[in-house]
N, C-alpha and C positions, 0 to 999 in steps of 0.2 A: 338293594344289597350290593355291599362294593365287589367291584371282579378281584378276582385271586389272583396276585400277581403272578407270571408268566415266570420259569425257571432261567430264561434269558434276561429279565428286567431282575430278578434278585440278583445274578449273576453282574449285569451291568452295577448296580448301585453298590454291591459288594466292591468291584474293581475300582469303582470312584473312590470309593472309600481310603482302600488300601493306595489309589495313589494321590489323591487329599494327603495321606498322614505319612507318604515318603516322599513329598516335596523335596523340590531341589532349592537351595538355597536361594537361587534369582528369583526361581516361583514363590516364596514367600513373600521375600521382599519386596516384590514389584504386587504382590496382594494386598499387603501391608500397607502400602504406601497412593494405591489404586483409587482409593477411595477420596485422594485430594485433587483428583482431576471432575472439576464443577461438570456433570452429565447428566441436567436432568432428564427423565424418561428416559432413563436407563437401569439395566441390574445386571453387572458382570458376576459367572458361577465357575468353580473349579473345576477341572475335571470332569466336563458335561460329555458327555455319550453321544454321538451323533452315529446313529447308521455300526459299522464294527470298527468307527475310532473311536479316542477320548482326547479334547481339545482343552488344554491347556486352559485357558479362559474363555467364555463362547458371551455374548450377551444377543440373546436372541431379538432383541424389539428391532436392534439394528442389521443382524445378520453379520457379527462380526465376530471374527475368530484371531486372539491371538497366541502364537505359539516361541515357546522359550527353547531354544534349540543349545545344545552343550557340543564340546568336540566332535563326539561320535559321529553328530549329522553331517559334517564336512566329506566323510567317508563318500564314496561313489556310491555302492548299495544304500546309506542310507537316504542319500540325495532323490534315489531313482524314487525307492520306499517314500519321500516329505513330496516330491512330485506328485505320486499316484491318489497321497491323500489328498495334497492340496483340490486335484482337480475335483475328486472326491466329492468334498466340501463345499467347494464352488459350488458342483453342479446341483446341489441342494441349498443354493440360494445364499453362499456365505462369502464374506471377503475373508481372506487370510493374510495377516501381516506374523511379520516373525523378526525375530530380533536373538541378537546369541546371546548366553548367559552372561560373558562378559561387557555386555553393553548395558545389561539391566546392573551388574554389581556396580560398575564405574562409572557410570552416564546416566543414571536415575531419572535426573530432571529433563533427559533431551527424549529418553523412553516416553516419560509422561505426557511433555509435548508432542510428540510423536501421534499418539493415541487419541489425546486430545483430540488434533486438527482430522483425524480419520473420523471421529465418531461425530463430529461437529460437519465433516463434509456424508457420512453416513445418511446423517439424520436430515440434512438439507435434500440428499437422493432421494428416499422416501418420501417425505413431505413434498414433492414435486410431483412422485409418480403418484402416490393418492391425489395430488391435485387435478392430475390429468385421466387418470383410473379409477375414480371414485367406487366404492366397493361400498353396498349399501349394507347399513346394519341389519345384522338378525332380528327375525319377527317370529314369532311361532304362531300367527297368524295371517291370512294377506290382509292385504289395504281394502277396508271398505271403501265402498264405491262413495267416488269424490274425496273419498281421504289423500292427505297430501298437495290438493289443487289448492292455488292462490283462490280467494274466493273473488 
């Protein structure tokens, strides 16, 4: 039987919701448009939940977060506030790039590149540290004896 969602996870998926559907104009556009930067083994999501934020684009295979910042963030409070998150976020395993709305309306293409070469240098980190950290697959059994030996 499935668990009953918790009053905080309807509350989270409710708030995605509501801010999915009052995008800001950059956030659309740079969504719109997201989809022609070639990433395979990737899936960027709106407004995903992490912890008590909500990050703007998150793609979790990579651990990358990116955020569409408007005037306001320039403010000192808001600055101290995009700190606190940033570290946040970090400390839960995520990069964070940001970019202001006016660079996603009038620089599109240099945004895309931008993201590109992060998720392309992303994905090169990982595939390093699984090389060197190998992390064995789930079993719901152990290894019979001599399973796994060269024979």
């Amino acid at each position: 039987m499935a668990k009953k969602p918790s009053k905080l996870d309807r509350f989270k998926v409710s708030n995605s919701r509501r801010l999915r559907a009052g995008s800001t104009d950059a956030e659309t556009k740079l969504w719109k448009h997201l989809w022609r930067i070639p990433i395979e083994g990737t899936h960027f999501r709106r407004q995903v939940s992490i912890g008590r934020y909500f990050a703007d684009l998150a793609c979790h295979q990579i651990g990358l977060i990116v955020e569409l910042d408007g005037r306001q963030h320039a403010e000192d409070a808001a600055g101290r506030y995009d700190a606190q998150r940033t570290a946040f976020l970090e400390s839960e395993g995520y990069h964070v790039i940001r970019f202001w709305n006016a660079e996603v309306t009038d620089e599109i293409e240099a945004v895309l590149d931008t993201i590109f070469a992060i998720v392309q240098q992303r994905q090169i980190l990982l595939a390093e540290a699984d090389h060197f950290h190998p992390t064995p697959a789930r079993r719901a059994d152990p290894l019979s004896q001599g399973e796994g030996e060269e024979p």
